[in-house]
PDB file as gemmi writes it, atoms N, CA and C in Angstrom:
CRYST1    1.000    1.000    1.000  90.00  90.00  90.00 P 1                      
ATOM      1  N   UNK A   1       0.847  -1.174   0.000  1.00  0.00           N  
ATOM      2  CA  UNK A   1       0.000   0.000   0.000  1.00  0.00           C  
ATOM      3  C   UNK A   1       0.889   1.232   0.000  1.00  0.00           C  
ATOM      4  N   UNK A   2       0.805   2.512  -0.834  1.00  0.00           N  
ATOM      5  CA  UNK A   2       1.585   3.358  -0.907  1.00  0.00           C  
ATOM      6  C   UNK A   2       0.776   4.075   0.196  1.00  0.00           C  
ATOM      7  N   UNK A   3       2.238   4.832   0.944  1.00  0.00           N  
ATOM      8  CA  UNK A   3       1.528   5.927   2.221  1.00  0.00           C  
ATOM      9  C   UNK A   3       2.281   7.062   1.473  1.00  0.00           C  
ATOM     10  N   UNK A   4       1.314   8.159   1.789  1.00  0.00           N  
ATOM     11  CA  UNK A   4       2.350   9.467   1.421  1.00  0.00           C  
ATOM     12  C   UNK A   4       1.985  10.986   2.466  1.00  0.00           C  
ATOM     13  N   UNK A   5       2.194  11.805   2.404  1.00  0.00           N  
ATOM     14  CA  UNK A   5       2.198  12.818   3.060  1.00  0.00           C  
ATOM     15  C   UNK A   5       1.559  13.891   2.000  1.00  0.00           C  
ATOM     16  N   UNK A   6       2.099  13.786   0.806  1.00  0.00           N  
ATOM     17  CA  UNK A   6       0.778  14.556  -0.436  1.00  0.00           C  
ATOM     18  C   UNK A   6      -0.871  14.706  -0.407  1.00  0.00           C  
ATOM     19  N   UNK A   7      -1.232  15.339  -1.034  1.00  0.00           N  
ATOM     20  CA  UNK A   7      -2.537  14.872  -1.080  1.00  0.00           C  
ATOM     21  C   UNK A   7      -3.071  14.414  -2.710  1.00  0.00           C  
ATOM     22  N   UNK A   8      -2.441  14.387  -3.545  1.00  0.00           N  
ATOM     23  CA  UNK A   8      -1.901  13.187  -4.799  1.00  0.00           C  
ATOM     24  C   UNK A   8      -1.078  12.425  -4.479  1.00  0.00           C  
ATOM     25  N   UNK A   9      -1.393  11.778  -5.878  1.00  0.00           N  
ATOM     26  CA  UNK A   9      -0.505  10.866  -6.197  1.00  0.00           C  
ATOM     27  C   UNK A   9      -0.097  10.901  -7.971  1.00  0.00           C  
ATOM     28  N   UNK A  10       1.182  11.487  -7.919  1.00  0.00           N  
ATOM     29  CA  UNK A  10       1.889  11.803  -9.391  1.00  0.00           C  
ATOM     30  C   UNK A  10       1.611  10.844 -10.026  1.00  0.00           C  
ATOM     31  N   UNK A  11       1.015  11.017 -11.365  1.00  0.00           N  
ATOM     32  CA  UNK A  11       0.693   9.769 -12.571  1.00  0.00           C  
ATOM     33  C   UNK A  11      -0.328   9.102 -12.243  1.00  0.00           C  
ATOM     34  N   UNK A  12      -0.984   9.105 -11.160  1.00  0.00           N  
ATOM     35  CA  UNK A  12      -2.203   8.178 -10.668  1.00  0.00           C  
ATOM     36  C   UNK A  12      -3.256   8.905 -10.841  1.00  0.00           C  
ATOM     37  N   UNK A  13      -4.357   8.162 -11.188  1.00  0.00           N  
ATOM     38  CA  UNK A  13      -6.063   9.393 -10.765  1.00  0.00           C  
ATOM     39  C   UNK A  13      -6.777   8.399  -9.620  1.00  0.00           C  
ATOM     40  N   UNK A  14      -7.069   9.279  -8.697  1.00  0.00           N  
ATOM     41  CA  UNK A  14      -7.351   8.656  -7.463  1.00  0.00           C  
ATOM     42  C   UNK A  14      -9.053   8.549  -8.026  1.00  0.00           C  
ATOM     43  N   UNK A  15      -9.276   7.470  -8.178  1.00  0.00           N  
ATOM     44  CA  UNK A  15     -10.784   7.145  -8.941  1.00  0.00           C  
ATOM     45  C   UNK A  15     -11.975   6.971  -7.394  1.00  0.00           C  
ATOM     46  N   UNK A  16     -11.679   6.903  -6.318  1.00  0.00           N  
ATOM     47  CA  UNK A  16     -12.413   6.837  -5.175  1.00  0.00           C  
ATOM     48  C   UNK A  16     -12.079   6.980  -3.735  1.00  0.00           C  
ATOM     49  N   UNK A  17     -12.463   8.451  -3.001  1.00  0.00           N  
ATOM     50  CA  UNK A  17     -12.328   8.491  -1.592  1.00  0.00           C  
ATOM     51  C   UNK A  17     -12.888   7.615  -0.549  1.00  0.00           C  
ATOM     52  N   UNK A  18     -12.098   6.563   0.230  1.00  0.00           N  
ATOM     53  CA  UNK A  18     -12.817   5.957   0.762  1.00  0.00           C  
ATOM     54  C   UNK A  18     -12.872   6.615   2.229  1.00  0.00           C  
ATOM     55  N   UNK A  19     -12.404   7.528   2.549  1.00  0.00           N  
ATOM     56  CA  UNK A  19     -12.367   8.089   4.055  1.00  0.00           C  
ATOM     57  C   UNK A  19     -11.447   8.522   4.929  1.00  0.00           C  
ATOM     58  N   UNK A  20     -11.715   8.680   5.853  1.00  0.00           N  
ATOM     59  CA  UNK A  20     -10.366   8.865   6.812  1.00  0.00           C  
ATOM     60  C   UNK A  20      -9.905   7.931   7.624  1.00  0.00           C  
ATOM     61  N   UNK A  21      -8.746   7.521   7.736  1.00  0.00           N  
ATOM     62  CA  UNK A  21      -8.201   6.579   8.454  1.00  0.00           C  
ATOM     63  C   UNK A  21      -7.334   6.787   9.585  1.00  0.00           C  
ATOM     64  N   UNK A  22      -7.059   6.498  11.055  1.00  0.00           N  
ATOM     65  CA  UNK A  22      -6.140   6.722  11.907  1.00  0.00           C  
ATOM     66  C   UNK A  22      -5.723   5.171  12.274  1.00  0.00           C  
ATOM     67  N   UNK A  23      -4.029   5.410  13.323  1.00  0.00           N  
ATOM     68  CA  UNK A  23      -3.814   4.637  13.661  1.00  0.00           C  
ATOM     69  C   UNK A  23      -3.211   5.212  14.905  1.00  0.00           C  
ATOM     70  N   UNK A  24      -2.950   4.511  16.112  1.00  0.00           N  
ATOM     71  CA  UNK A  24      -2.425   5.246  17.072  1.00  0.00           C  
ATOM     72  C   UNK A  24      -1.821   3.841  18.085  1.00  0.00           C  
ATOM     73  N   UNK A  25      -0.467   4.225  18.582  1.00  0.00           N  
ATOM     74  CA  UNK A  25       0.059   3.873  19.809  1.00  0.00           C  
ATOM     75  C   UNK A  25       0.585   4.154  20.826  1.00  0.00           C  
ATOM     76  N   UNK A  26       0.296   3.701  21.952  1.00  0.00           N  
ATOM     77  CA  UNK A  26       0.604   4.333  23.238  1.00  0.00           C  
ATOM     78  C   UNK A  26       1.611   3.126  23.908  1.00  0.00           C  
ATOM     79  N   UNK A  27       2.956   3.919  24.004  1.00  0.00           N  
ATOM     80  CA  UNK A  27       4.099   2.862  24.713  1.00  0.00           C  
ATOM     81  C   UNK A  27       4.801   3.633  25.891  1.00  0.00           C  
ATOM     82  N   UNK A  28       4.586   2.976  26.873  1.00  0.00           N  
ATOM     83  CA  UNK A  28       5.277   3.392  28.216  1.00  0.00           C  
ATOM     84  C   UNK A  28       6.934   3.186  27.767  1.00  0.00           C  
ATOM     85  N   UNK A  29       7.318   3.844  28.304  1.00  0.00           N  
ATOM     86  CA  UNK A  29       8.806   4.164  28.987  1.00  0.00           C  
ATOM     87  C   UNK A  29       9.452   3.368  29.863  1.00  0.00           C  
ATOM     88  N   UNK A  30      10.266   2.244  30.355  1.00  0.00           N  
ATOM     89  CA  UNK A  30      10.266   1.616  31.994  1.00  0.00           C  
ATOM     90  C   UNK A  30      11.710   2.407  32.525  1.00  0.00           C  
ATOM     91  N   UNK A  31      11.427   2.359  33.659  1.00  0.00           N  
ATOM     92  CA  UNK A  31      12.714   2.963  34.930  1.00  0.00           C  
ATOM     93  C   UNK A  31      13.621   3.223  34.410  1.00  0.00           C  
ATOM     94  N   UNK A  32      14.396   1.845  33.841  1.00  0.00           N  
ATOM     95  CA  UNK A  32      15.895   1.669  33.061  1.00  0.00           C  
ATOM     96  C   UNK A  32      16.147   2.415  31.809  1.00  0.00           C  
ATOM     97  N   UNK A  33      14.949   2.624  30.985  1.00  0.00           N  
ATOM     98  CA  UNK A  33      15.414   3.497  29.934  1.00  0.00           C  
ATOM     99  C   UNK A  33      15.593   5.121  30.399  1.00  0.00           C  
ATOM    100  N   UNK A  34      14.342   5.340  31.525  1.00  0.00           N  
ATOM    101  CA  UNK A  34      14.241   7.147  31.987  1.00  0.00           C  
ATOM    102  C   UNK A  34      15.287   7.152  32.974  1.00  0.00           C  
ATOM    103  N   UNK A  35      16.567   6.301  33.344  1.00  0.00           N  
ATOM    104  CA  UNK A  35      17.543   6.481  34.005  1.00  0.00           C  
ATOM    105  C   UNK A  35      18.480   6.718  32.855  1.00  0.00           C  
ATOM    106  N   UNK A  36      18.874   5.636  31.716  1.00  0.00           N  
ATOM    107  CA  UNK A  36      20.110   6.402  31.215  1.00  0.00           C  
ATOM    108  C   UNK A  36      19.309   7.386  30.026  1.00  0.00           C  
ATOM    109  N   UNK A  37      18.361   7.547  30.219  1.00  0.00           N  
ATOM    110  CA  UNK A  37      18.516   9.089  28.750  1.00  0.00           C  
ATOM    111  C   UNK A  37      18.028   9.913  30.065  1.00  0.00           C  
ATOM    112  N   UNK A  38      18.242  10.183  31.299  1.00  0.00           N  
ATOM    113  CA  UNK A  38      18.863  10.875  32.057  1.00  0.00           C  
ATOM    114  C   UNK A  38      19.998  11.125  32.537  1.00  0.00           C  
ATOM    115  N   UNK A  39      21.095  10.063  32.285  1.00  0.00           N  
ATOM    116  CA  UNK A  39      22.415  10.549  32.332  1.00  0.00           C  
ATOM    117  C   UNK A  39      22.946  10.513  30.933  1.00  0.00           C  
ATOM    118  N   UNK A  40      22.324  10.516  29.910  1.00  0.00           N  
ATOM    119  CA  UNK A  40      22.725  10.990  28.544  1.00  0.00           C  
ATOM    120  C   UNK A  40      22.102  12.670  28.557  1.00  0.00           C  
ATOM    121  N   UNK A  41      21.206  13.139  29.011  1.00  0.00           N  
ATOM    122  CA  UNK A  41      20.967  14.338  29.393  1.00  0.00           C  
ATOM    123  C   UNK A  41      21.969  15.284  29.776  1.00  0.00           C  
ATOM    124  N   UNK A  42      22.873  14.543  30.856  1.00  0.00           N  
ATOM    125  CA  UNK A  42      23.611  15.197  31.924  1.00  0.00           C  
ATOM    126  C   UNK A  42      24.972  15.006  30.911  1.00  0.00           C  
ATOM    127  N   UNK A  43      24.946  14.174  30.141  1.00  0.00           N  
ATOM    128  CA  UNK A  43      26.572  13.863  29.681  1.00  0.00           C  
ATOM    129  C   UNK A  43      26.470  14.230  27.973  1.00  0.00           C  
ATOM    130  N   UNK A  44      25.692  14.549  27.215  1.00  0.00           N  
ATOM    131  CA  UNK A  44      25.266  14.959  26.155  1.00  0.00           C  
ATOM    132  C   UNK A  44      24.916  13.447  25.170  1.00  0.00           C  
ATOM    133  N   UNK A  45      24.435  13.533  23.899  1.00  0.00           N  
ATOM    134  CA  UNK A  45      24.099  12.514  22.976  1.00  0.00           C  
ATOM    135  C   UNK A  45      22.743  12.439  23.083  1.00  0.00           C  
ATOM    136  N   UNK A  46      22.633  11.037  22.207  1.00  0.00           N  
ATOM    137  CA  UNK A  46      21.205  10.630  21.487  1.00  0.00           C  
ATOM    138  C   UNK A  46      20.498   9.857  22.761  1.00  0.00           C  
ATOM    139  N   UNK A  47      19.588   9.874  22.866  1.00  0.00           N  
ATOM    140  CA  UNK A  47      18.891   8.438  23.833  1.00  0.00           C  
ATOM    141  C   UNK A  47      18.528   7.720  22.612  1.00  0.00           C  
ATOM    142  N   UNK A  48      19.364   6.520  22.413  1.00  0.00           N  
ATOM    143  CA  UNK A  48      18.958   5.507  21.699  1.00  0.00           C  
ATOM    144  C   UNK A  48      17.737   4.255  22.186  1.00  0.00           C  
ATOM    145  N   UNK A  49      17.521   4.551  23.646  1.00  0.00           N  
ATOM    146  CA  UNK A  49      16.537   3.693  23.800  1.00  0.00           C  
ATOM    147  C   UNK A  49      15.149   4.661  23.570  1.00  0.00           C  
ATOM    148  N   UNK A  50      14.506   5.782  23.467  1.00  0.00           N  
ATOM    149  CA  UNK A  50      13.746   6.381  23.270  1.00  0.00           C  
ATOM    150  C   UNK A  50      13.989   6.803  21.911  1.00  0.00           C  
ATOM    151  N   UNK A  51      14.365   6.855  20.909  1.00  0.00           N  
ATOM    152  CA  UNK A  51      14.282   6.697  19.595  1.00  0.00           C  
ATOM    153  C   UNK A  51      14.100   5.481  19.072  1.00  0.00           C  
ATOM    154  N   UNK A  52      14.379   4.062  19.542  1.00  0.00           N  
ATOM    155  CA  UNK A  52      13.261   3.132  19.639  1.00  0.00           C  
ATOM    156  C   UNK A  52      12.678   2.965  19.361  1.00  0.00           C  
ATOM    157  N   UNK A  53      11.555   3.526  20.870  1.00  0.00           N  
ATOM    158  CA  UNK A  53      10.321   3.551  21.283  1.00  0.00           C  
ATOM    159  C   UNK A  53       9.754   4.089  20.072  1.00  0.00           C  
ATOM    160  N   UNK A  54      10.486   5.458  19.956  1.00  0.00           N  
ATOM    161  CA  UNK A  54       9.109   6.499  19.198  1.00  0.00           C  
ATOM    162  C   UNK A  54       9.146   5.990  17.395  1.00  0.00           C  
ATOM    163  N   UNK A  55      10.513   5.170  17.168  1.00  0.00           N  
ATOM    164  CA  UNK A  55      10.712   4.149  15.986  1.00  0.00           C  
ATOM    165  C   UNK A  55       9.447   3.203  16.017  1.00  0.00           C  
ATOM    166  N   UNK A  56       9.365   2.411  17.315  1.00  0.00           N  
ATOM    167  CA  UNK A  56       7.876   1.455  17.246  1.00  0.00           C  
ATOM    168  C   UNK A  56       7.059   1.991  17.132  1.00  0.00           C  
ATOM    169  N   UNK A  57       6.521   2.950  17.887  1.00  0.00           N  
ATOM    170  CA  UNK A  57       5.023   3.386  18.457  1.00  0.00           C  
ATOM    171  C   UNK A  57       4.922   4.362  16.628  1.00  0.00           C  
ATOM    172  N   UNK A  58       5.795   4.660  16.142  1.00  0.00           N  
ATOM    173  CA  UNK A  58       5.453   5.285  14.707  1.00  0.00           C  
ATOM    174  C   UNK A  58       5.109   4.119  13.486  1.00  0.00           C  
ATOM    175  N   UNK A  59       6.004   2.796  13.472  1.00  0.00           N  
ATOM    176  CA  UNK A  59       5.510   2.040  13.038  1.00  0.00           C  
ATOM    177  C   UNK A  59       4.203   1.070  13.532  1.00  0.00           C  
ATOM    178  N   UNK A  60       3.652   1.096  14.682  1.00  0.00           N  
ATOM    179  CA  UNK A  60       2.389   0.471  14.929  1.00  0.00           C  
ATOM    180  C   UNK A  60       1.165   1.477  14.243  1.00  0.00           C  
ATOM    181  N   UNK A  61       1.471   2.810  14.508  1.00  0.00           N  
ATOM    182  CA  UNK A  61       0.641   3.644  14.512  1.00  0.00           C  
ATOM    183  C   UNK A  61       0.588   3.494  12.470  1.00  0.00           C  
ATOM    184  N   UNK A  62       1.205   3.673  11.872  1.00  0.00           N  
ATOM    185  CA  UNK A  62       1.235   3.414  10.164  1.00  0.00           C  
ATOM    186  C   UNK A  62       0.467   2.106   9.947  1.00  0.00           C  
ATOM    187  N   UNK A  63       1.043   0.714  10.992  1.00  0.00           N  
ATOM    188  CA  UNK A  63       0.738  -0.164  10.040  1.00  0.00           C  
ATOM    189  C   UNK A  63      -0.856  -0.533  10.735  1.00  0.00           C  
ATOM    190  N   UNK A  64      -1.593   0.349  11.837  1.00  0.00           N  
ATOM    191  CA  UNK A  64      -2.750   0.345  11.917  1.00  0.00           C  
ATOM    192  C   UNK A  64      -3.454   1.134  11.082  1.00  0.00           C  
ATOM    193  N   UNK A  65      -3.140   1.892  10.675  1.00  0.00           N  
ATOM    194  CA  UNK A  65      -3.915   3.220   9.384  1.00  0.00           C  
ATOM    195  C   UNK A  65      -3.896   2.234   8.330  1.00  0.00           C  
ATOM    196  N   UNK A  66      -2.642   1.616   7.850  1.00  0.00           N  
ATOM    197  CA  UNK A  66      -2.895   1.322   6.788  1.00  0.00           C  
ATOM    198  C   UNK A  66      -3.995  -0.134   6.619  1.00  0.00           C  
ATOM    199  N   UNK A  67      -4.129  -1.031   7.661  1.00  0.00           N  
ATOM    200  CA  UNK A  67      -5.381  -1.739   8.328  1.00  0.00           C  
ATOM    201  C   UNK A  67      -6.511  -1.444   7.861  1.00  0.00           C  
ATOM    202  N   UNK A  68      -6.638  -0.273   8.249  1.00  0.00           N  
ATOM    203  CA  UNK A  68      -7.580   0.390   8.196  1.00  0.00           C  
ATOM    204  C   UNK A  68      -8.278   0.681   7.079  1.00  0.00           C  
ATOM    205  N   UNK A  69      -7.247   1.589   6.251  1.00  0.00           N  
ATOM    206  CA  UNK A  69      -7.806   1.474   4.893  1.00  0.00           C  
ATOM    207  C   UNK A  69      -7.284   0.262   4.076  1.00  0.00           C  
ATOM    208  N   UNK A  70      -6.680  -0.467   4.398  1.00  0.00           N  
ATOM    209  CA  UNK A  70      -6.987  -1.956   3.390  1.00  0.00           C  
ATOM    210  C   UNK A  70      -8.792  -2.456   3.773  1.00  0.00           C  
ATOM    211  N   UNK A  71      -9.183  -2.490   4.978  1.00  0.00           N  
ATOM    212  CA  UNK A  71     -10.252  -3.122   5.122  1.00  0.00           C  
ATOM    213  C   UNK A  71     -11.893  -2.012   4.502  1.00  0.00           C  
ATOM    214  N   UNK A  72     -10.777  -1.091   3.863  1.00  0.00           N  
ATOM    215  CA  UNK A  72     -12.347   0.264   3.491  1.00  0.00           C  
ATOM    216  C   UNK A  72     -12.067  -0.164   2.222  1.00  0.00           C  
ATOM    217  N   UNK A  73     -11.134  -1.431   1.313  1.00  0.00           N  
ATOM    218  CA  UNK A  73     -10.865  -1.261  -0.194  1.00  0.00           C  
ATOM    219  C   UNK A  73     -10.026  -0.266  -0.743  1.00  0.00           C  
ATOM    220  N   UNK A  74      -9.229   0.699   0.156  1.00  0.00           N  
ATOM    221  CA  UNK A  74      -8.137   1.424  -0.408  1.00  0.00           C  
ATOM    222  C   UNK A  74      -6.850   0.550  -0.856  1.00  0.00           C  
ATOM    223  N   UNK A  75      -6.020   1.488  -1.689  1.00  0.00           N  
ATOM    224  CA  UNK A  75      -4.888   1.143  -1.826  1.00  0.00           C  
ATOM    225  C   UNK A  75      -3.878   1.833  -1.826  1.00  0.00           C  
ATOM    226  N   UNK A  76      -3.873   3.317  -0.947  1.00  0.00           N  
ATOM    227  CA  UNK A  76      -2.917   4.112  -1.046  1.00  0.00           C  
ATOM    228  C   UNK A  76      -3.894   4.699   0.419  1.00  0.00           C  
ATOM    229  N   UNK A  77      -2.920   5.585   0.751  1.00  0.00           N  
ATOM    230  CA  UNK A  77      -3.641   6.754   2.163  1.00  0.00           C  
ATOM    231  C   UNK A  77      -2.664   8.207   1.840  1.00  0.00           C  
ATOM    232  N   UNK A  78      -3.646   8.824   1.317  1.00  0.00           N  
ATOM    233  CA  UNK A  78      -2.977  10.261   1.251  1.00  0.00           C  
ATOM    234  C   UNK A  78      -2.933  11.000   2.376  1.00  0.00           C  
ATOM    235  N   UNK A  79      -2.175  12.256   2.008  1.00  0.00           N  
ATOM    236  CA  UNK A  79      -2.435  13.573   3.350  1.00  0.00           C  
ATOM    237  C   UNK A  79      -1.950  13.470   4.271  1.00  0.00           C  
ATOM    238  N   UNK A  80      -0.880  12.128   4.780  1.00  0.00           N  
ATOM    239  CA  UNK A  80      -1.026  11.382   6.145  1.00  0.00           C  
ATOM    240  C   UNK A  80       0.080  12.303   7.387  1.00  0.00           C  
ATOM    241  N   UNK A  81      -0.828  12.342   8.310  1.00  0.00           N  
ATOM    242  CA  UNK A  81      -0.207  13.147   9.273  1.00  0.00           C  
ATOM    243  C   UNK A  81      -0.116  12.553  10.302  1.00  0.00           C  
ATOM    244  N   UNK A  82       1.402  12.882  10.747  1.00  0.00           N  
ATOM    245  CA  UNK A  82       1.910  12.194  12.183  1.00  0.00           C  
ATOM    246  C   UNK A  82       2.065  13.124  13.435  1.00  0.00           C  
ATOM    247  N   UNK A  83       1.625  12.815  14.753  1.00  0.00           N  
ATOM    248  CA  UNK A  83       1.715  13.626  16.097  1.00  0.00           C  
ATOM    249  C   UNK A  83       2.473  13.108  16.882  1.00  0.00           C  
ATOM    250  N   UNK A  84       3.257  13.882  17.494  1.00  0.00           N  
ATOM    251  CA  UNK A  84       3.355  13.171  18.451  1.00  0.00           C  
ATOM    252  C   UNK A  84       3.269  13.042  20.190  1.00  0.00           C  
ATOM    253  N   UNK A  85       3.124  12.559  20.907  1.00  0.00           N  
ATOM    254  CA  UNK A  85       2.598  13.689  21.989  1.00  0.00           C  
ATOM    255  C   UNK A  85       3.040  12.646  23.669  1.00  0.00           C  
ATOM    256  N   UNK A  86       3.548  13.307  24.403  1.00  0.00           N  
ATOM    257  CA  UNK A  86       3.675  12.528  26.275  1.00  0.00           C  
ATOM    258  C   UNK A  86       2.091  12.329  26.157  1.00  0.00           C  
ATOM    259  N   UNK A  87       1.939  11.214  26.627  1.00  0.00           N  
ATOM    260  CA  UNK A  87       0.933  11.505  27.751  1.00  0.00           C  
ATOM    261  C   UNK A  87       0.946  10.550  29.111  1.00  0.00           C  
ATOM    262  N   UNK A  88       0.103  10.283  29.980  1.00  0.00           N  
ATOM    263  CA  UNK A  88      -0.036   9.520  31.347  1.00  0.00           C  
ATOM    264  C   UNK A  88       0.528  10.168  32.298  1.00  0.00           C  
ATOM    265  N   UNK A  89       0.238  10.135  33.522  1.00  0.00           N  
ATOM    266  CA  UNK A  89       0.923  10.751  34.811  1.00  0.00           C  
ATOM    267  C   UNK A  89       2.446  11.300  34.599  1.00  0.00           C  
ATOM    268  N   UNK A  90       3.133  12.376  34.740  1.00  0.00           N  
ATOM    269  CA  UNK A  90       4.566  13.235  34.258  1.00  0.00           C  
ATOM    270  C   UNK A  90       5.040  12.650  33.134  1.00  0.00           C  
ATOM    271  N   UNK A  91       4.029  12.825  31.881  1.00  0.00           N  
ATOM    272  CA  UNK A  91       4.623  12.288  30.684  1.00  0.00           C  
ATOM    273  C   UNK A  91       4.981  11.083  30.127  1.00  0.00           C  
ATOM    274  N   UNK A  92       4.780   9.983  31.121  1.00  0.00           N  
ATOM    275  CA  UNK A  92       5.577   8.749  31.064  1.00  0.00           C  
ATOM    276  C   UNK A  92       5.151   7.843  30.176  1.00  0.00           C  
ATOM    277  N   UNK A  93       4.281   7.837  29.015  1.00  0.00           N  
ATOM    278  CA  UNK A  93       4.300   7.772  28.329  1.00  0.00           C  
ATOM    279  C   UNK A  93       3.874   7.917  26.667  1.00  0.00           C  
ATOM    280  N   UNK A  94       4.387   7.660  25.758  1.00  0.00           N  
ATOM    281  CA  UNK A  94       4.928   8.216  24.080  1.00  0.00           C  
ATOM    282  C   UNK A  94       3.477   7.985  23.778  1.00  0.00           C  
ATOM    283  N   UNK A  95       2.516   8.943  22.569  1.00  0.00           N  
ATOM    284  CA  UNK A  95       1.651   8.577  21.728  1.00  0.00           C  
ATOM    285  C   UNK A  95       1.974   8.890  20.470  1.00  0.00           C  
ATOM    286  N   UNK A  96       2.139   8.389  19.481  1.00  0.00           N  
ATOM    287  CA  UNK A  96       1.368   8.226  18.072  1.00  0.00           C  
ATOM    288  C   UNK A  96       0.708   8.296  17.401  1.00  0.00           C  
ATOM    289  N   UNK A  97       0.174   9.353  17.013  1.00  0.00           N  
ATOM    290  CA  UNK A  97      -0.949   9.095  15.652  1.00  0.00           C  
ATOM    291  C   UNK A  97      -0.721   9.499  14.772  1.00  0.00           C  
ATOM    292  N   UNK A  98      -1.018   8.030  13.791  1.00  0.00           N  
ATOM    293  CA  UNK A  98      -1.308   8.650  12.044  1.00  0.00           C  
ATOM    294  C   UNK A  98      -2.963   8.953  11.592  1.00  0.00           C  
ATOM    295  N   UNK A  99      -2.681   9.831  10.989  1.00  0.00           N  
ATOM    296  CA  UNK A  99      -4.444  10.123  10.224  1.00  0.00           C  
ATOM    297  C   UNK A  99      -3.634   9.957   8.694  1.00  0.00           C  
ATOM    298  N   UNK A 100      -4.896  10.283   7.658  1.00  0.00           N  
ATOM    299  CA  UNK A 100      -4.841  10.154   6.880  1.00  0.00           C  
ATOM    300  C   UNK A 100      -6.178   9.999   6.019  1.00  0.00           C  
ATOM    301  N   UNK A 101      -6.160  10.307   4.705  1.00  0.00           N  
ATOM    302  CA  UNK A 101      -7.735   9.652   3.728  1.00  0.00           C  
ATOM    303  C   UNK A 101      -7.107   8.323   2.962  1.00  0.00           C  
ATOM    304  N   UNK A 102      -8.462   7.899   2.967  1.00  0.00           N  
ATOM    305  CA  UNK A 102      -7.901   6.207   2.202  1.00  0.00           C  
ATOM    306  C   UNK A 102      -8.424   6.377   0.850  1.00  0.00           C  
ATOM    307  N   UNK A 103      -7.596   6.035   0.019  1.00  0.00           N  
ATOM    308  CA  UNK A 103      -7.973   5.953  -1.376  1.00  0.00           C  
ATOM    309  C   UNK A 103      -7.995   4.757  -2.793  1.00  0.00           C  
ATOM    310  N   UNK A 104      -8.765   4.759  -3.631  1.00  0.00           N  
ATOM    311  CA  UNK A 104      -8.509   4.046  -4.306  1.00  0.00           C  
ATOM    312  C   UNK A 104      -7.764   4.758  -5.666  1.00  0.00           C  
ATOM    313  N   UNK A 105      -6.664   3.970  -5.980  1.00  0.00           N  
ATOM    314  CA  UNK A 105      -5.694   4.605  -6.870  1.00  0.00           C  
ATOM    315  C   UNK A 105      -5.759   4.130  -8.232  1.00  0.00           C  
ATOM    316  N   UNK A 106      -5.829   4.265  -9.592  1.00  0.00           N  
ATOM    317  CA  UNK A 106      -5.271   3.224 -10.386  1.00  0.00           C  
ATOM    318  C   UNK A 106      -4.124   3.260 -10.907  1.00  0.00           C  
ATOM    319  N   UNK A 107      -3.937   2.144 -11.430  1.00  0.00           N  
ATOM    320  CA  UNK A 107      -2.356   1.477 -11.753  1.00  0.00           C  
ATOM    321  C   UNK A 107      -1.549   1.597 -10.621  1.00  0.00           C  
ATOM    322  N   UNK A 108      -1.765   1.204  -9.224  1.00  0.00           N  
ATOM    323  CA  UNK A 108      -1.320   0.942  -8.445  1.00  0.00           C  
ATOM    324  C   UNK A 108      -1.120  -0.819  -7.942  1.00  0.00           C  
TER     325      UNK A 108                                                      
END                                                                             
């Protein structure tokens, strides 16, 4: 299924809107990761265990949209927009959402 961030699709005629589609995930944080990307804080660099996270919770959140519109008869999801956002008691943990419209494409 093609995902895009456009709201075409170059060379294609989108022959039917099937709707809007979301996908969303919510992944906690545990102790051990909010200890060292707290002393990666204090000592500078990447937190590689929270780029990860927000690596998964972005791929659950896509490959539920795109779910989504496979089961409406799409074959592409235009427009598609990603958030991202803390939430639960002091932030603790990552959300995800993709939106998007589901479409039917041809010569796809």
């Amino acid at each position: 299924m093609l995902v895009t961030t456009t709201n075409t699709l170059q060379g294609r005629d989108i022959s039917d809107y099937k709707g809007i589609v979301t996908g969303e995930a919510i992944l906690g944080a545990n102790l051990f990761k909010d200890l060292f990307a707290g002393i990666r804080d204090i000592v500078g660099g990447r937190s590689g265990a929270y780029e990860e996270e927000l690596a998964k919770a972005r791929q659950i959140a896509l490959h539920e949209m795109q779910q989504q519109a496979a089961a409406m008869g799409a074959n592409a999801v235009i427009g598609v927009d990603l958030d991202y956002e803390t939430v639960g008691q002091g932030g603790s943990m990552l959300m995800v959402s993709a939106t998007g419209t589901a479409v039917y494409a041809s010569g796809l």
